[in-house]
C-alpha positions in Angstrom: -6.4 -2.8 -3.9 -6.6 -2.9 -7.5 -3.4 -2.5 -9.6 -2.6 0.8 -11.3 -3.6 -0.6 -14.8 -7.2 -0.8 -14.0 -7.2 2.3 -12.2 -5.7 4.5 -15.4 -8.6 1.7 -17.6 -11.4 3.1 -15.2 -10.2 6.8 -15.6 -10.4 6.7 -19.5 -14.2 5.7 -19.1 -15.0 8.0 -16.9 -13.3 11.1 -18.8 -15.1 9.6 -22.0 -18.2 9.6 -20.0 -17.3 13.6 -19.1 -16.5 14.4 -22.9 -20.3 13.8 -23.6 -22.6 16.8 -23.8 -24.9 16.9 -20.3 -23.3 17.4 -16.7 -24.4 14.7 -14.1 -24.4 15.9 -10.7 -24.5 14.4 -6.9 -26.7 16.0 -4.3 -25.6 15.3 -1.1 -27.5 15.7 2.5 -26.4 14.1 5.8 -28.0 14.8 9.4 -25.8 15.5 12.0 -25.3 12.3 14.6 -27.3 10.1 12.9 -24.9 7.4 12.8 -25.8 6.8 9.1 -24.2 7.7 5.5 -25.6 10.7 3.8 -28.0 10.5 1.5 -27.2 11.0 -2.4 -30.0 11.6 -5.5 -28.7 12.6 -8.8 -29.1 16.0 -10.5 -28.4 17.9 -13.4 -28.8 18.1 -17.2 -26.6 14.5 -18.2 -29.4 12.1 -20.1 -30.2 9.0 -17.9 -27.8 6.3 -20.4 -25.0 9.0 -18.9 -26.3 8.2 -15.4 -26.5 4.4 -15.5 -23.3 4.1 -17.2 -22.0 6.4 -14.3 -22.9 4.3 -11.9 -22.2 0.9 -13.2 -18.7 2.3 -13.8 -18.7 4.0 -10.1 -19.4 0.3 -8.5 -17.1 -1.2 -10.3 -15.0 1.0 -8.5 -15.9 1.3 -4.7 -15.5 -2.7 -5.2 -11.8 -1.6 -5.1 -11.3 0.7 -2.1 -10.9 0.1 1.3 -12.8 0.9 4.4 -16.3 1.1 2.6 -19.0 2.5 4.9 -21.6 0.6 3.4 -22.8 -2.1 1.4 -24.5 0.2 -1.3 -21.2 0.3 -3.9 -22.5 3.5 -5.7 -22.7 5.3 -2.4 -19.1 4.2 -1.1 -17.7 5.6 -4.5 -19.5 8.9 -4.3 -18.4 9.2 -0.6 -14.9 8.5 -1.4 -15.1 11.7 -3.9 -16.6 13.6 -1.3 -14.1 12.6 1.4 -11.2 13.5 -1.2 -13.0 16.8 -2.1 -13.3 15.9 -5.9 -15.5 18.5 -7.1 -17.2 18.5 -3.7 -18.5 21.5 -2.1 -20.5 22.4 0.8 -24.4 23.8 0.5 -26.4 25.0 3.1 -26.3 24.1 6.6 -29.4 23.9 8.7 -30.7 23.4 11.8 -34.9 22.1 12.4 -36.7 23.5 14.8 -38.9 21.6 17.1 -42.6 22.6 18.0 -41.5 23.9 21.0 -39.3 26.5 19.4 -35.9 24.4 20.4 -33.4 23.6 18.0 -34.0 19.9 16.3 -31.6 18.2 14.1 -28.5 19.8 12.3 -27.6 19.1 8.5 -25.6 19.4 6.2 -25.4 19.5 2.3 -23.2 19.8 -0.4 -23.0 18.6 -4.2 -20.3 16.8 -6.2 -20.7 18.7 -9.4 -19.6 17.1 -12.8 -19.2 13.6 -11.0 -18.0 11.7 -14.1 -14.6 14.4 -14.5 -14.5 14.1 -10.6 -14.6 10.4 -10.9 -11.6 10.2 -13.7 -9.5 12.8 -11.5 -9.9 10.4 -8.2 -8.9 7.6 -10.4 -5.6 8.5 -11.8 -5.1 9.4 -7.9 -5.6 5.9 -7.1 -3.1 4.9 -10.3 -0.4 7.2 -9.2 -0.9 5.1 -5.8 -0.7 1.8 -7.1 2.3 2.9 -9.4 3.8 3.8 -6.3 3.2 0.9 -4.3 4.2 -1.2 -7.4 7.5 0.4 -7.4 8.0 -0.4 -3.7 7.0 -4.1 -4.0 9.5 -4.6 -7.0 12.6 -2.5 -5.1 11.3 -5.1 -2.0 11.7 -8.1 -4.0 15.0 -6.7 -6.0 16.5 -6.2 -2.6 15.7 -9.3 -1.1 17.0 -11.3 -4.5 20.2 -9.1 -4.2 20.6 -10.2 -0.5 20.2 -14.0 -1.1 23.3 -15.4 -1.3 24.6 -16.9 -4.5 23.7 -20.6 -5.2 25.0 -21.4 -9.3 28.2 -22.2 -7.1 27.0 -23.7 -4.1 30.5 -23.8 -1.8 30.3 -25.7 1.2 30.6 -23.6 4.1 34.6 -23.9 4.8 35.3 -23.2 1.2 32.8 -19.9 1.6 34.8 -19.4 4.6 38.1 -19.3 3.2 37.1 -17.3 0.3 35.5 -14.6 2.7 38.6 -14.6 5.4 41.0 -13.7 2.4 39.4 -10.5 1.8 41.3 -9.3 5.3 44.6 -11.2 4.8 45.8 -8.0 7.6 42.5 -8.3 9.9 41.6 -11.0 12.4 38.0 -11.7 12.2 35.8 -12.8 14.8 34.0 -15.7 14.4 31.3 -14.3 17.4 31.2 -10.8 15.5 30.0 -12.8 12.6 27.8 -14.7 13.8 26.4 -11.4 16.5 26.1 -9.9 12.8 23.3 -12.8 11.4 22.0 -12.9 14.7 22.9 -16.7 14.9 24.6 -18.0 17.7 27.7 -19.6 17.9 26.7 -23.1 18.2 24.8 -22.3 14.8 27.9 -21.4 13.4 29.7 -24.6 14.7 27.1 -26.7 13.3 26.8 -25.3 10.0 30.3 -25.9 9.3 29.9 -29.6 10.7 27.1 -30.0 7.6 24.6 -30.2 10.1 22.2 -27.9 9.0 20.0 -28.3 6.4 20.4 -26.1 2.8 18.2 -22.8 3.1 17.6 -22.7 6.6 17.6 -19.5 8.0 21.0 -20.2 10.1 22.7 -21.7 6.5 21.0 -18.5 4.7 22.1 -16.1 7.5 26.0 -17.2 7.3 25.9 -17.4 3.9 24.6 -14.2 3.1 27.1 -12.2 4.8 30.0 -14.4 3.9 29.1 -13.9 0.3 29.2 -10.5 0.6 32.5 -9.7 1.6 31.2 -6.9 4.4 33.4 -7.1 8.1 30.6 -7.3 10.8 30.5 -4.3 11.8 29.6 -3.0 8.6 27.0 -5.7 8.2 25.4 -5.1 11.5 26.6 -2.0 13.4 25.8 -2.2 17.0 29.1 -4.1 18.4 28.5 -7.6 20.4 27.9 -7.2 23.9 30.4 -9.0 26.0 30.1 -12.4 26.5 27.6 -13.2 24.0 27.7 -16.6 22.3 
């Protein structure tokens, strides 16, 4: 999905497009159990340059969303409005009748009125998304930086273990709870001190990381090791 810079970008033409005299409206008529997308025509008193700006603007949009339900990019756009109610309301409903006097096919209608100030209001929806999921993605990556373990002073692993073991100079340490707490087994653990394991494997990065943090293993991982675990 597009990021929340293009979305605010998009909004600001759209609202400019609203600003001029002229309101462009959607008609909208869909037959119950078709299986197909509703049918949309145009309507209203907007000029036809406010129209065709509209919709170059509108599939330059729908490129952008998910879960189109069809190929025609100025119809996914107006039935994203419609399924987010911007502007959208209901018309008639009504039901054919067949020659026989039986009921025929259902449908319904509806308009998206003033489409271009529906359109700017949808996308500064889609921005406050995007600003969201931008927010999540950098707190992700800030997280996973702060968790790394630090490498301007790569110590080999017994001089990392001596530095963390003097944090409990009172407390005896398991090795097992720490390495229950990476989820390494202890075999991992015997070989990483041996220098057997290459820099940045997950094992090296997994001892590392909770070494360098100074937490007891319990507080790094809090369900206790079951017994007998190696």
């Amino acid at each position: 999905m597009a990021d929340s810079a293009f979305w605010r970008d998009l909004a600001s033409q759209f609202q400019a497009l609203h600003d001029f005299h002229g309101t462009l409206r959607f008609d909208w008529h869909y037959q119950i159990g078709s299986g197909a997308v509703g049918r949309w025509e145009p309507a209203g008193s907007a000029s036809g340059s406010i129209r065709s700006q509209f919709e170059s603007l509108a599939r330059r949009a729908a490129v952008e969303i998910p879960n189109k339900e069809t190929s025609d990019l100025l119809i996914a756009w107006l039935e994203a409005l419609r399924q987010d109610r911007s502007n959208f309301s209901l018309g008639p409903y009504f039901i054919e009748k067949n020659e026989d006097g039986s009921e025929g096919a259902h449908h319904l209608t509806g308009s998206i009125y003033d489409v271009c100030e529906a359109s700017a209001n949808f996308c500064r929806a889609l921005e406050g998304r995007a600003l969201q999921a931008e927010f999540e993605e950098t707190q992700r990556k800030a997280d996973i930086e702060a968790a790394q373990p630090i490498t301007n002073a790569r110590l080999d692993p017994k001089a990392l273990c001596d530095s963390y073991f003097a944090n409990f100079p009172d407390e005896k340490i398991k090795i097992r709870d720490l390495c229950w707490a990476t989820g390494q087994h202890y075999r991992e653990w015997k070989r990483w001190l041996a220098g057997e394991l290459k820099d940045g494997s997950t094992p090296d990065l997994a001892f590392r990381r909770i070494l360098s943090n100074g937490k007891r293993p319990l507080e790094f991982n809090k369900r206790p090791r079951p017994k007998g675990w190696e």
